[in-house]
C-alpha positions in Angstrom: 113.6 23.8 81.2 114.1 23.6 77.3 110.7 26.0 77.4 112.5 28.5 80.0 115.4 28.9 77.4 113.3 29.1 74.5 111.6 32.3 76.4 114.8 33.4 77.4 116.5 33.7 73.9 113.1 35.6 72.8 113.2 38.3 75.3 117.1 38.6 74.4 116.2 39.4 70.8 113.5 41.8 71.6 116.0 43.6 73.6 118.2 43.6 71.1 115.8 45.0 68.3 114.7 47.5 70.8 118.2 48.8 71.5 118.5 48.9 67.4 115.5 51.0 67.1 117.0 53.6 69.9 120.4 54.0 68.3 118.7 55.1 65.2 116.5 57.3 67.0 119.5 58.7 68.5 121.2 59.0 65.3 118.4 60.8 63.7 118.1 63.4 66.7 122.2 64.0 66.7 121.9 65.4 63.2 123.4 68.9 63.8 121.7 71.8 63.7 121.8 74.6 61.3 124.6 77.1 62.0 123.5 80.5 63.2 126.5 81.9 61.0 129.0 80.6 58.1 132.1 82.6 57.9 133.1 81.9 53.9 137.1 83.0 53.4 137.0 84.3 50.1 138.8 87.2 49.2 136.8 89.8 47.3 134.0 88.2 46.2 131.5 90.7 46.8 128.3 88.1 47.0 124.9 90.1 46.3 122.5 87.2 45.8 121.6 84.3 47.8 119.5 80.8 47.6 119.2 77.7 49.8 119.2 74.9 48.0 117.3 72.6 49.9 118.0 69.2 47.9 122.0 69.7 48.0 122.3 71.2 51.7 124.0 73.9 50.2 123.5 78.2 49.8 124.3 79.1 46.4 125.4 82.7 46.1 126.6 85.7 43.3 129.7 87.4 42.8 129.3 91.4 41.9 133.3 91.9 41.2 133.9 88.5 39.8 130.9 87.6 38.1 131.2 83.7 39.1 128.4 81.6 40.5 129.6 79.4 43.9 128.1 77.2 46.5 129.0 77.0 50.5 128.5 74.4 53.1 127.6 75.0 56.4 131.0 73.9 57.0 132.3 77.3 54.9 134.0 75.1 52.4 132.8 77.1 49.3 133.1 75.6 45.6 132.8 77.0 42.2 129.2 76.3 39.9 129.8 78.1 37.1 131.7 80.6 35.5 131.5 81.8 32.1 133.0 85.0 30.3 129.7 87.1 30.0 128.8 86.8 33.9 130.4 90.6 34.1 128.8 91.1 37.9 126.1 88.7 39.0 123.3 90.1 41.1 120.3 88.3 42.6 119.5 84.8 42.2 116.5 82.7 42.0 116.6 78.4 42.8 113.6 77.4 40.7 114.0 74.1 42.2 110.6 72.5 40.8 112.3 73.0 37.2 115.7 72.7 38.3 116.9 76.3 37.0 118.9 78.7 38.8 117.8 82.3 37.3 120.8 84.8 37.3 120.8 88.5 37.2 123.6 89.6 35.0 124.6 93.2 35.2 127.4 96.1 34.8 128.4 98.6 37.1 132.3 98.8 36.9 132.8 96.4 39.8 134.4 93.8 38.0 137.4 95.5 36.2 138.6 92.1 34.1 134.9 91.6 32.6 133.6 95.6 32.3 133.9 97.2 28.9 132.8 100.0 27.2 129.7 98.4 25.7 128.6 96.6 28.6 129.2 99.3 31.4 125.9 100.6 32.9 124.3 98.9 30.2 124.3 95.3 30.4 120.7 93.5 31.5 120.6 90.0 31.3 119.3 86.7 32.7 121.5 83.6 32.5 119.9 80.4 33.5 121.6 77.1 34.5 120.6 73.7 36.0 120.7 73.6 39.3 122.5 70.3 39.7 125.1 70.4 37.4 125.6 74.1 36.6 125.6 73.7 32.9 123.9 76.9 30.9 120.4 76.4 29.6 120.0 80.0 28.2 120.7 83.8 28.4 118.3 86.3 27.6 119.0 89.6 27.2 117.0 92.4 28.5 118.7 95.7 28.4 118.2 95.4 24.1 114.6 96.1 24.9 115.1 99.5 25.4 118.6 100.3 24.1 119.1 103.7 24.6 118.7 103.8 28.8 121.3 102.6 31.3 120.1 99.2 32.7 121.4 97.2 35.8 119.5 93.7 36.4 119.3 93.3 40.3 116.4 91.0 41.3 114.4 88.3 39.9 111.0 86.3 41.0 109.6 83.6 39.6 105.8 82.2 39.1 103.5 79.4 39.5 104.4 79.0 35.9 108.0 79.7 35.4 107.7 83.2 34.0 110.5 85.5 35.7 110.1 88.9 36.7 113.5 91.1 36.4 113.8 94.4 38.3 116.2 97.2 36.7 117.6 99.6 38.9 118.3 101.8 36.7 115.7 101.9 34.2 112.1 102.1 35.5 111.4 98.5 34.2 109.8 95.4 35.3 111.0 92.8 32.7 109.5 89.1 32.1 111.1 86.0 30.3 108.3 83.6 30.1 109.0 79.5 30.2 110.3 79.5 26.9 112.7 82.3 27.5 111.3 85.3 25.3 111.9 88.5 26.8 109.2 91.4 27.3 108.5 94.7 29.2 106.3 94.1 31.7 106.3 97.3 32.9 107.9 100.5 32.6 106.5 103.5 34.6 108.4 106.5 35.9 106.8 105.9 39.0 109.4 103.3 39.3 112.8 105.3 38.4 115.1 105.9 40.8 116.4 109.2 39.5 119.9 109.5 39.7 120.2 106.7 42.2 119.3 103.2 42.6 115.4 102.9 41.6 113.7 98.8 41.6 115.9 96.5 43.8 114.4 93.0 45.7 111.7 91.5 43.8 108.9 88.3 44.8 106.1 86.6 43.9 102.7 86.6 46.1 100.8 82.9 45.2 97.9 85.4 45.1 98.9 86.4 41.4 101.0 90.0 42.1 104.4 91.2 42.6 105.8 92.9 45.9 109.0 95.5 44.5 110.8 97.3 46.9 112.6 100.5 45.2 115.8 101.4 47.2 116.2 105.4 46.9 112.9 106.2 48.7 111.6 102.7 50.0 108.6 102.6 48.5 107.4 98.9 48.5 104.8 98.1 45.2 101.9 95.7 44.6 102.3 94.5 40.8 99.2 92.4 39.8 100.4 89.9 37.0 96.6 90.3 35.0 97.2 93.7 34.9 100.8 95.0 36.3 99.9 98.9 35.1 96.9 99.3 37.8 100.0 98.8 40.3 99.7 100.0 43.7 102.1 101.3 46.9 101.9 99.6 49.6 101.2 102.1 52.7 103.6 101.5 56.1 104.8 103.4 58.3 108.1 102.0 58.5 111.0 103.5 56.5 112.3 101.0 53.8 114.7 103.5 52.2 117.6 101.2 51.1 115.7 98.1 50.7 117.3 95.3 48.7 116.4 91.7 48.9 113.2 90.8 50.1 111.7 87.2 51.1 107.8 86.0 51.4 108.8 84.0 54.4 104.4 83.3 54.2 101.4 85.1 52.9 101.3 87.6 55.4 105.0 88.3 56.2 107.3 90.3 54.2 111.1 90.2 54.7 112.5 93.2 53.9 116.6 94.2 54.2 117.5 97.3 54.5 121.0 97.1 53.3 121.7 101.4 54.5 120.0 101.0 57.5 122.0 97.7 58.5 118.7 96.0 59.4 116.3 93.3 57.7 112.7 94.6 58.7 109.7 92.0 59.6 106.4 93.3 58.0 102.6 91.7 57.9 99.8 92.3 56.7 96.1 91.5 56.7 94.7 92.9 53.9 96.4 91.2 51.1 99.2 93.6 51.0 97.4 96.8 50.3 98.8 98.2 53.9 101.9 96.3 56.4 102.5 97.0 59.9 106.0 96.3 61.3 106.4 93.5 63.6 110.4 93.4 64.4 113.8 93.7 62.9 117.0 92.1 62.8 120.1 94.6 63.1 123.1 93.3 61.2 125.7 95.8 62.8 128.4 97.7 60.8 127.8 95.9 57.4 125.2 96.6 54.8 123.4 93.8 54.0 122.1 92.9 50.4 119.3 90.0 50.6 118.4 87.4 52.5 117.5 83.3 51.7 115.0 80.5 53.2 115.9 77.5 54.6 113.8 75.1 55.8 110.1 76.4 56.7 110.9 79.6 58.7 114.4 79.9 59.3 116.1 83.2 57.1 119.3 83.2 56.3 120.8 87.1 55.9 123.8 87.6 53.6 126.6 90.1 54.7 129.3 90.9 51.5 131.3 93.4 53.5 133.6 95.1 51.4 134.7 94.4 47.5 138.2 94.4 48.8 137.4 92.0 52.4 139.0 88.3 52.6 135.7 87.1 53.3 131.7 87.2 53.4 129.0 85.8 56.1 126.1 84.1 55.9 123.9 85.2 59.2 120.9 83.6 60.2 118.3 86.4 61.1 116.4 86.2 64.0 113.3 88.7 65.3 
């Protein structure tokens, strides 16, 4: 008998360990899943860059017409991360998580009326960089003093195996670079590049095969920039129209996000041979909104930012789907 209730009491416990184990497991599995779209209520705020940050659960987006740097939850909730008096308009963003920057483009157009002056209008090219935890400034560099006679507007940065960033100007037919220890260089300048009275260089990113894809908004040309030797740079031949092309994303080697911000519509290339030609393979329409860039999260989820209007109540966060 005393052996019966000795087995008894054992086969209890087990069954209570067991129904431990499944409680976690069903824990784990009701995690909830990513939102297809985060409504943000923030009255003109005019976001034009975009970056999951993957340790904080968080997107961390620009502010064109206030210049300040915020975060939002998937729960909307958004919450200042910096601001500081020479963020005029802030454009695209790059998380350089493994170094724990966040690279800002810094740039003029008018948009914010309490920050614009004189000096800085149409002018102003600038990175500001700040840790990505705590928001507190590690640098600025300024770029548009490298050529100080042409209008400059910073709009879109990558970043290398190495930490050097690469800085698009839409107005100036430049390809800047601020190596690791934050000295600014030209690291190409090619009329090829202008956009003539428009918007020229827009969304900017790094292939790990050592070159730069650049999209340039007024025709849609899309570039192939080696870094050994950026002048021997190359088009990229598709026969899909890019024209308006803003942010771009290297969702993997061989597929190229592409938005479209005019055409409402973030485009899906590939390719096979290393970039020198892309087919497309799908699109995302956004509706009536233009678009500006577009963010990963996780593996192969994109996540497609929506500003609407300078004067709207609110922006979107949309995940894109193909």
């Amino acid at each position: 008998m005393a052996q019966y209730l000795r087995l008894a009491t054992l086969v209890l416990g087990l069954t209570g360990m067991l129904a431990g184990c499944s409680d976690d497991e069903d824990d784990t599995a009701a995690e909830p899943a990513a939102p297809t779209r985060i409504n943000v209520a923030q009255a003109g705020l005019h976001p034009e860059g975009i970056q999951y940050d993957e340790a904080n659960k968080r997107f961390l987006v620009s502010s064109r017409t206030k210049g300040q740097l915020g975060s939002v939850r998937d729960d909307s909730t958004y919450t200042l991360f910096a601001d500081d008096a020479w963020l005029i308009s802030t454009i695209g963003l790059n998380l350089d998580a493994s170094r724990q920057r966040l690279l800002v483009a810094v740039s003029d157009n008018g948009a914010n009326t309490s920050r614009s002056t004189a000096a800085t209008l149409r002018k102003l090219a600038a990175v500001a960089i700040y840790n990505a935890s705590s928001g507190s400034l590690i640098s600025y560099v300024d770029l548009g003093g490298l050529r100080p006679a042409g209008n400059h507007f910073a709009n879109d940065i990558a970043v290398d195996g190495q930490g050097n960033a690469y800085i698009t100007d839409s107005l100036s037919p430049i390809i800047y670079k601020v190596d690791a220890q934050g000295v600014a260089t030209v690291f190409l300048e090619n009329a090829q590049l202008s956009g003539g009275m428009g918007f020229g260089l827009n969304g900017i990113v790094y292939h790990p095969d050592g070159y730069l894809l650049v999209a340039k908004s007024n025709d849609g040309t899309l570039f192939k920039v080696p870094l050994s030797n950026p002048s021997s740079f190359s088009r990229v031949t598709s026969a899909q129209s890019l024209v308006g092309a803003d942010g771009l994303l290297l969702l993997n080697a061989q597929t190229l996000l592409v938005v479209a911000g005019s055409q409402s519509t973030v485009f899906r290339l590939t390719s096979s041979d290393a970039w020198a030609t892309a087919a497309a393979a799908g699109s995302f329409a956004t509706g009536a909104v233009s678009p500006t860039t577009i963010t990963r999260r996780n593996q192969s989820d994109a996540y497609v930012l929506y500003p609407y209007q300078s004067t709207s109540p609110r922006f979107a966060i949309v995940k894109a789907t193909f």
